[in-house]
N, C-alpha and C positions, 0 to 999 in steps of 0.2 A: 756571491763573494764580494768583500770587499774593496775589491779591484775594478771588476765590474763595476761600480758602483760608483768609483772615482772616472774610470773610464767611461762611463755616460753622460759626466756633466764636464770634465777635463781634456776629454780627446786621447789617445793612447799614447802610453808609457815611453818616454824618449829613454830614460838612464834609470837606473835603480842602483843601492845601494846597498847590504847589507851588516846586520852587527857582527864584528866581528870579536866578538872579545863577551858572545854570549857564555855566561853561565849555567852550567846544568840545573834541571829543574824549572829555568824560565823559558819562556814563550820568545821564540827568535822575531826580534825586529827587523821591518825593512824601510827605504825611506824609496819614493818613487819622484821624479823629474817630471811632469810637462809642461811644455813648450809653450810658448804661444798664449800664455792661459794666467791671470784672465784677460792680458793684454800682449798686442804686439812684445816684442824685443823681452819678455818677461815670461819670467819661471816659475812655477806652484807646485809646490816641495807637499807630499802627503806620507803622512806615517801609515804605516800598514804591518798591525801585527797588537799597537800598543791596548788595542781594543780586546783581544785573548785574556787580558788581567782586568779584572770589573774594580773599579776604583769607587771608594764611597762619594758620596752627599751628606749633609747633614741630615740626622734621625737615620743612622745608621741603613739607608738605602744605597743599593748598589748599581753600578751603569758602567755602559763601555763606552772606548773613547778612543777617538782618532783626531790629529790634529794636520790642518793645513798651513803652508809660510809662503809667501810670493814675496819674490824679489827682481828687481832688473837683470838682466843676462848679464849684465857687466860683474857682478860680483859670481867669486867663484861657486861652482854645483858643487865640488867639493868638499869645501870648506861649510856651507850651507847644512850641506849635508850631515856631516860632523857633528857640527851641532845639535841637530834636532834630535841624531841617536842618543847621543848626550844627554839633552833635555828630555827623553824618554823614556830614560833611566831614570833621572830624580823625577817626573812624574810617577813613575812605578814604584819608586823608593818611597817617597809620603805618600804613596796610597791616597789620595784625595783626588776627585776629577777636576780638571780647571774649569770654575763656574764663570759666566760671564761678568763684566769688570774685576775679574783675579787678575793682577801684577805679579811678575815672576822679575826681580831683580828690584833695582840696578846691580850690576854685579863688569866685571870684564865687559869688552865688545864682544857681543853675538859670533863674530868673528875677525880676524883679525884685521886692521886697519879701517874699523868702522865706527861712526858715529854710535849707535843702534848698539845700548848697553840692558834692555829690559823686553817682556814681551808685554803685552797685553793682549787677554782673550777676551773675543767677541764673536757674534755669530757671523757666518761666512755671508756678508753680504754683499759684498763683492763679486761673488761668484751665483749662478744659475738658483733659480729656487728648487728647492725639495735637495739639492746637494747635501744641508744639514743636518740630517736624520739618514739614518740605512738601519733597512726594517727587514733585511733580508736571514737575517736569524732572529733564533730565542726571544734575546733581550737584543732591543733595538741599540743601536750604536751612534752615539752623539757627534756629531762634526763641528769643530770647532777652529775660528781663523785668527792665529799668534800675529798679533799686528806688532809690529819692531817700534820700541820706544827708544827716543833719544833723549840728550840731556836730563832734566829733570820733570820729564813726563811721569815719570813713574809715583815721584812724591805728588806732584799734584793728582793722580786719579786716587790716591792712596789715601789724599786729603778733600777732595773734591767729592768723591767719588765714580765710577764706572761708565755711570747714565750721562751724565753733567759732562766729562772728558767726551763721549760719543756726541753729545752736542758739540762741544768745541770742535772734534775733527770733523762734520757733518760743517758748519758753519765755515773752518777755515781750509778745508778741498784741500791738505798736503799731501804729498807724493807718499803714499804709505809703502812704496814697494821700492823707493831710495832709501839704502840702511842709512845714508850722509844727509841725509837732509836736517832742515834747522827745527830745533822745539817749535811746537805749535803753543806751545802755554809755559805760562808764570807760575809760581806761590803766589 
């Protein structure tokens, strides 16, 4: 299971979360909490369920998909949470998987009273190897890590591109699990 599977490289489940406002016919989401992970004082938010619905690729290929979001303890699990069901719904709604350097925003704060208005997906490198892949069914299950963009990161990876942005944040080491923190990059 996919749990397991979080649970082997995250440590066990502190809080979970469920959709409540599922509609018949779809596959119920959940969102899972641990602690500690992948840093002291910080939280790593996993969806669990979004993988049920096989989202395309280009050349009409199909894949499953589960997403991870770290954040400091100081911002609310709650509110965190919220969101991501949120965002798992329009994942599920465009049917497309989020490929690596895909921007989702600018749009509202991620949550409320937060710098942190866009995501960016990349692989989980932050966290354990082999976390990325779960080969435990069928069709393997892609793991992918929503890094919270502020200000006008979004336009620059949008204009830059994906690869070029992961240099920058590889090169300028910002707190990627502060939703408050300052743009790392210009236009």
């Amino acid at each position: 299971m996919i749990i397991d599977h979080f649970e082997k490289f995250l440590g066990p489940i502190k809080q979970g979360w469920r959709d409540k406002n599922i509609q018949e016919g779809k596959p119920s989401l959940m969102i899972a909490r641990f602690s500690n992970t992948p840093f002291e004082n910080t939280s790593t938010y996993a969806t669990i369920g979004l993988s049920d619905s096989l989202l395309y690729l280009p050349g009409d290929r199909q894949v499953k998909q589960e997403l991870l979001f770290s954040a400091h303890d100081t911002y609310s699990a709650e509110l965190i949470s919220s969101f991501l069901l949120t965002f798992c719904d329009y994942v599920r709604s465009r049917e497309w998987v989020l490929a690596r350097g895909d921007v989702v925003g600018p749009s509202a704060p991620l949550i409320p009273g937060v710098a942190a208005n866009a995501v960016f997906a990349c692989p989980p490198v932050i966290f354990p190897d082999g976390i990325d892949l779960y080969k435990g069914e069928s069709q393997p299950t892609i793991i992918v890590w929503l890094v919270p963009l502020v200000g006008n990161e979004s336009s620059v990876v949008k204009q830059k591109g994906g690869s070029r942005f992961e240099g920058i944040l590889e090169q300028s080491n910002p707190d990627l699990l502060d939703l408050n923190r300052l743009p790392v990059a210009s236009d």
